[in-house]
C-alpha positions in Angstrom: -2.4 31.7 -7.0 -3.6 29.3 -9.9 -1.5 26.5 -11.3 -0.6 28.7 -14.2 1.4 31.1 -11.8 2.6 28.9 -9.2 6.4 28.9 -9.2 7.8 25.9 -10.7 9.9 23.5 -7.6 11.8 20.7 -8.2 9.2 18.5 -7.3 6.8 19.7 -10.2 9.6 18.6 -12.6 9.4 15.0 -11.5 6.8 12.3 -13.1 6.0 10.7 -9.7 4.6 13.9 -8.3 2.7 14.1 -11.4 1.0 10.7 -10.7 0.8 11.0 -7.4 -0.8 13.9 -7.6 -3.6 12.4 -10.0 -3.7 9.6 -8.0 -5.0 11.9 -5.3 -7.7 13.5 -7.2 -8.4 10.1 -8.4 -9.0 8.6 -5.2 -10.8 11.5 -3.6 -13.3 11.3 -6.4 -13.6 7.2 -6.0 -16.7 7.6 -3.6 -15.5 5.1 -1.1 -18.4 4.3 1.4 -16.6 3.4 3.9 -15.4 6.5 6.1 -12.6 4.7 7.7 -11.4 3.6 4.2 -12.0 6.6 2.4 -9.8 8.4 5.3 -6.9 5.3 5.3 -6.7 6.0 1.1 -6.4 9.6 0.8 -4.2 9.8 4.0 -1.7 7.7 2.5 -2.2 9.9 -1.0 -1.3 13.0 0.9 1.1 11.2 2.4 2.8 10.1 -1.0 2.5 13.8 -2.4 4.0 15.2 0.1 7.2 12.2 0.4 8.0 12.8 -3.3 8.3 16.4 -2.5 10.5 16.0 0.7 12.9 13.7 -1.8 13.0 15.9 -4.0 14.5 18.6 -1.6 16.9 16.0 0.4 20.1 16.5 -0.7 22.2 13.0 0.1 20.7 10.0 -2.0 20.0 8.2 1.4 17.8 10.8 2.6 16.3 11.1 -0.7 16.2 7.1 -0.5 14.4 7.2 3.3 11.6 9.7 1.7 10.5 8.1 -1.7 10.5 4.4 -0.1 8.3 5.9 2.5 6.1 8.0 -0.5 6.1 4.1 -2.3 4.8 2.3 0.9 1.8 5.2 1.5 0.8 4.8 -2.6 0.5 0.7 -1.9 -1.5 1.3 1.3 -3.8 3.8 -0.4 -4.3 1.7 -3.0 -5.0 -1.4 -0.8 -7.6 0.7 0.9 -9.6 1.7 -2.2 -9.0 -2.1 -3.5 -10.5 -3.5 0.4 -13.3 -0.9 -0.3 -13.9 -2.2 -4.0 -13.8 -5.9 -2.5 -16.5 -5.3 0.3 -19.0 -3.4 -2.7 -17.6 0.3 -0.9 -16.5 1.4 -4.0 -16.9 1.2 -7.8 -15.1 -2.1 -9.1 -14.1 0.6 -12.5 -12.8 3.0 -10.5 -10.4 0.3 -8.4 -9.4 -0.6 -11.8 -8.3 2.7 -13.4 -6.5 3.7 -10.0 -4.7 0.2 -10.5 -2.8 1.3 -13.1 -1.8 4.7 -12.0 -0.5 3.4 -8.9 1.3 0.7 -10.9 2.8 3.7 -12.9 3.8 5.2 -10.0 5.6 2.1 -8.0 7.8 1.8 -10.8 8.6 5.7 -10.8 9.4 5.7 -7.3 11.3 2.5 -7.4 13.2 4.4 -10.4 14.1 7.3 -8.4 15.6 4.6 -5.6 18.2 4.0 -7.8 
């Protein structure tokens, strides 16, 4: 199944999977050095794909609440992973950069959908 066909779920609809998503690809092509890093970071990006996606299927705001503050916490520790990696010469100073701003963009999504 390519994207093009792939039925359409609530969770495609909403911009924080969007960026999340990115985020993911963004990160697995960042190069980290560090193994341990590199697995920390895109751990916690899975982690935040697949939280968004659980809250978008939870029915009561409180369990959409529990999933997407979980999904915000797993984008900050992804991103401190690439960041530690960028700050011990693991991984491209540019490429910390650019994910920076994605995972800004998506910490105030997600803090939007806790509301």
């Amino acid at each position: 199944m390519t994207a093009t066909t792939r039925p359409r779920l609530p969770f495609h609809r909403l911009a924080a999977y969007q960026v999340a998503a990115e985020l993911l690809v963004a990160y697995k092509n960042a190069d980290i050095r560090d193994a341990k890093l590199r697995f920390e970071c895109l751990k916690s990006a899975k982690s935040v794909c697949c939280n968004v996606a659980e809250g978008s299927g939870r029915f009561t705001q409180a369990d959409k609440a529990r999933a997407f503050t979980i999904a915000r916490g797993e984008a900050l520790e992804a991103y401190a992973a690439l960041e530690v990696a960028g700050l011990s010469g693991d991984a491209d100073e540019e490429v910390v950069e650019r994910c920076l701003a994605l995972t800004d963009r998506l910490y105030g999504l997600l803090t939007g959908l806790l509301r």
